[in-house]
C-alpha positions as CSV (number, residue, x, y, z in Angstrom):
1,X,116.8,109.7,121.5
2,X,120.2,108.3,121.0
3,X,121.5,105.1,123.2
4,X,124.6,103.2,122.7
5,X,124.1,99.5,123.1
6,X,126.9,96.8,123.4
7,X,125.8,93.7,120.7
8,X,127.2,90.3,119.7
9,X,128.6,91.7,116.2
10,X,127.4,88.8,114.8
11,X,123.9,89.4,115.4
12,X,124.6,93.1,114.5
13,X,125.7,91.8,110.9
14,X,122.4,89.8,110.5
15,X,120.2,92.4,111.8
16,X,121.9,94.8,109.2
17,X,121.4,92.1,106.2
18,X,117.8,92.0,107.6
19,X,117.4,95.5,107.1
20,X,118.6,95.9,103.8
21,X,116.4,93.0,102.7
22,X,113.3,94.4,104.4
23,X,114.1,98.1,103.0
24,X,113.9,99.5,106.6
25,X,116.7,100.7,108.9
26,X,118.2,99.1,111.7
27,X,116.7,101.5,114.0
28,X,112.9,100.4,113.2
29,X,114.2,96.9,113.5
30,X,115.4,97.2,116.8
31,X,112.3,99.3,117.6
32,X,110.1,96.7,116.7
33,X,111.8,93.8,118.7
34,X,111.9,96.2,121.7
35,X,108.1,97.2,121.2
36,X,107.3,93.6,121.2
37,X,109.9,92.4,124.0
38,X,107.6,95.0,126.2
39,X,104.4,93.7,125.2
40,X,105.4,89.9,126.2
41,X,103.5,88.9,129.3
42,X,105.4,88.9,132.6
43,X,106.0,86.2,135.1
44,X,102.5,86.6,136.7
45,X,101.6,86.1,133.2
46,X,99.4,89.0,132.3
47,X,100.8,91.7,129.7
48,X,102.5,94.5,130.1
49,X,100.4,96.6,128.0
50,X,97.6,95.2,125.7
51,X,95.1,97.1,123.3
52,X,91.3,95.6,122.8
53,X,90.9,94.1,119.7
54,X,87.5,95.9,118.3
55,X,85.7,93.8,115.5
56,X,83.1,96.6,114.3
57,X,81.8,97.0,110.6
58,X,81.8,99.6,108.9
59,X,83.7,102.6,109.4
60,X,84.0,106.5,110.1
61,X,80.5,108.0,110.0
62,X,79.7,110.3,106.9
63,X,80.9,113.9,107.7
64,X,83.5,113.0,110.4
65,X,87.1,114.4,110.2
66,X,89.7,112.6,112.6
67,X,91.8,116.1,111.9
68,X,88.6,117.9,113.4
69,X,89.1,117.7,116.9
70,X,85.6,120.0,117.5
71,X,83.3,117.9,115.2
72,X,84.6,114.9,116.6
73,X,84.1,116.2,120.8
74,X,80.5,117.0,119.3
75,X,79.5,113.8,118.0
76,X,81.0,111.6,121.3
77,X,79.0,114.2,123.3
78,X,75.9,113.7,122.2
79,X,73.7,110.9,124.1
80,X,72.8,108.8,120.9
81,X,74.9,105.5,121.3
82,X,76.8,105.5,118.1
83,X,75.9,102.6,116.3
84,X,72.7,104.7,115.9
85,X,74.2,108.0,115.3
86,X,75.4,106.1,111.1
């Protein structure tokens, strides 16, 4: 999506030198600072949106394909918990 925005063209200038130095364009910039203005707690204090932090080992079990979307519906189905399913 498009969307004009009115800045400071100093800080436009800046956040164009950033860019170049970073090897990213000024779009991802501003996406970034907008992504992280969003996920600032509000007034009351809580976040706006917040993911859990999971601290597992390991990783995927053997056999499973994140592009299978059938294998991976099977093994979430079954009633093993799967820290025993590895």
């Amino acid at each position: 999506m498009k969307a004009t925005v009115n800045l400071d063209d100093r800080l436009y200038r800046k956040v164009k030198i950033k860019a170049a130095q970073d090897g990213v364009t000024v779009t991802s910039i501003f996406e970034a600072a907008l992504e992280r203005f969003l996920a600032e707690p509000t007034s009351t204090g809580k976040s706006r949106f917040e993911l859990p932090l999971l601290k597992g080992k390991g990783g995927l079990m053997p056999g499973v394909d994140l592009t299978h979307g059938e294998t991976l519906h099977r093994i979430l189905e079954q009633d093993t918990p799967l820290d025993q399913q590895r």
